[in-house]
N, C-alpha and C positions, 0 to 999 in steps of 0.2 A: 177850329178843333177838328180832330180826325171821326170817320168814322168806328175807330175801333171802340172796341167796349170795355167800360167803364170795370175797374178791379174791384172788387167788394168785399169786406169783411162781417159779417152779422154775426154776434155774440149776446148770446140767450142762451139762459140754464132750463129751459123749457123748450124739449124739445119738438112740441104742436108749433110752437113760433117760428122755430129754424126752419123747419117745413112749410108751414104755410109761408114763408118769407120767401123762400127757397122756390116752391111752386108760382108766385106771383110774378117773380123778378129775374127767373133764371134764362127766361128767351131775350130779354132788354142789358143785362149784366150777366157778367161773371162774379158771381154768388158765394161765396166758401164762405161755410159756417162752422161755429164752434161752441160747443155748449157749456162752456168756460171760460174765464179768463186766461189761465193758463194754457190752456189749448189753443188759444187766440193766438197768444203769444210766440206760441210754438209755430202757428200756421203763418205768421207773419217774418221768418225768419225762412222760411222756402219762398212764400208768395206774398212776392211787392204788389199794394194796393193802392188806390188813391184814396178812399175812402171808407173809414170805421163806424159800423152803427152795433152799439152794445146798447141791451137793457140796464137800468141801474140798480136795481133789488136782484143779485147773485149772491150767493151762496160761498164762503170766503173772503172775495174779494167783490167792493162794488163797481159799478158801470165806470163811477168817476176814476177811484182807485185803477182801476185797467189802465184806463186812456190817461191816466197821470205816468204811469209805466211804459205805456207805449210813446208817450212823448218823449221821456229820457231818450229812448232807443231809434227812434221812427217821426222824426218829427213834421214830416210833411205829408202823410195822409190827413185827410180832411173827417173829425169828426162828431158824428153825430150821437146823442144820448136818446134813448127812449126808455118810459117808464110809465109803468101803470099806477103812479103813487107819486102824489103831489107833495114830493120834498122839495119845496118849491128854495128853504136856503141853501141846499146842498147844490141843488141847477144856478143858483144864481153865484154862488161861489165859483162853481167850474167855468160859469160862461165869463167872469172876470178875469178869473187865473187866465183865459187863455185856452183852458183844457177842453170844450167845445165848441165848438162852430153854429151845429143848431141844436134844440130840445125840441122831440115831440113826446106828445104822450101816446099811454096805448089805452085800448088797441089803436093802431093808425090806421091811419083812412090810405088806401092805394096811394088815391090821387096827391095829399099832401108829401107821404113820405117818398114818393117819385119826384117829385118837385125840390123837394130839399137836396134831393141824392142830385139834380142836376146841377140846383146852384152850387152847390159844393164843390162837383167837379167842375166847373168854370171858378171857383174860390181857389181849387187845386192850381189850375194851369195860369192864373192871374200871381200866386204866390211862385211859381216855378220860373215865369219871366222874369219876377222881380229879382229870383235867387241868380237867373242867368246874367243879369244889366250889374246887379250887385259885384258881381265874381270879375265880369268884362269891366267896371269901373275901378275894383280893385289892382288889378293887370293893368291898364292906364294907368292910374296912379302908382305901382311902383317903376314902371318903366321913366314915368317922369320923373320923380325922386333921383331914379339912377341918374337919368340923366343931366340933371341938376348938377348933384354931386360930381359928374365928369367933367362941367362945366367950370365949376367951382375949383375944382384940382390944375385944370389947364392954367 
């Protein structure tokens, strides 16, 4: 992996959280916050990220709800859920669907939710290889098909 820095999206309706997040993590990442889901949304349509961390108790729309919307649209940032409120079948529904990657709770501990946001980005760049071999297996395979088929005609 390169040394560039990791894209980030934080979404929290509480704006002490965006901030203190923001203050902790903006010399290590590139940081963009959003104190909505729909704000989110809108920032993730200018700025490609690899990685999503929204709280789940928001106002309109929940944590899971977002990243169930951001999947439709954005499906290979990698993310995370954090919540100060142990709805523990709502976590466990999302992390089956697919729709998360990890759950922490809050408040988070530095050191944990840096650690997550790493293995994530190696989750990130492990799922984009795969996408890359998939697409070049693809391309192999129809070139051989065709070629079959030319074979087949002679």
């Amino acid at each position: 992996m390169s040394d560039k820095k990791i894209n980030l999206l934080y979404v929290d309706d509480e704006e002490n959280n965006l901030m203190s997040f923001k203050a902790t993590f903006r010399l290590k990442y590139n940081v963009i916050i959003a104190i909505s889901a729909s704000a989110g949304m809108k920032l993730l349509e200018k700025h490609p990220v690899e990685i999503i961390i929204t709280d789940q108790r928001m106002p309109v729309m929940t944590g899971i709800e977002f990243l169930e919307k951001v999947l439709e649209k954005y499906p290979d940032p990698i993310r995370i859920l954090l919540t100060g409120y142990t709805d523990l079948n709502a976590v466990i529904d999302a992390v089956n669907k697919g729709k998360i990657y990890h759950y922490l709770s809050k408040p988070w501990k530095e050191e944990e939710l840096d650690a997550a946001i790493q293995n994530a980005y190696e989750a990130y760049h492990k799922n984009l290889e795969i996408k890359t071999m998939n697409g070049k297996l693809a391309t192999s395979n129809d070139q051989l098909e065709f070629l079959l088929r030319q074979s087949l005609l002679s």
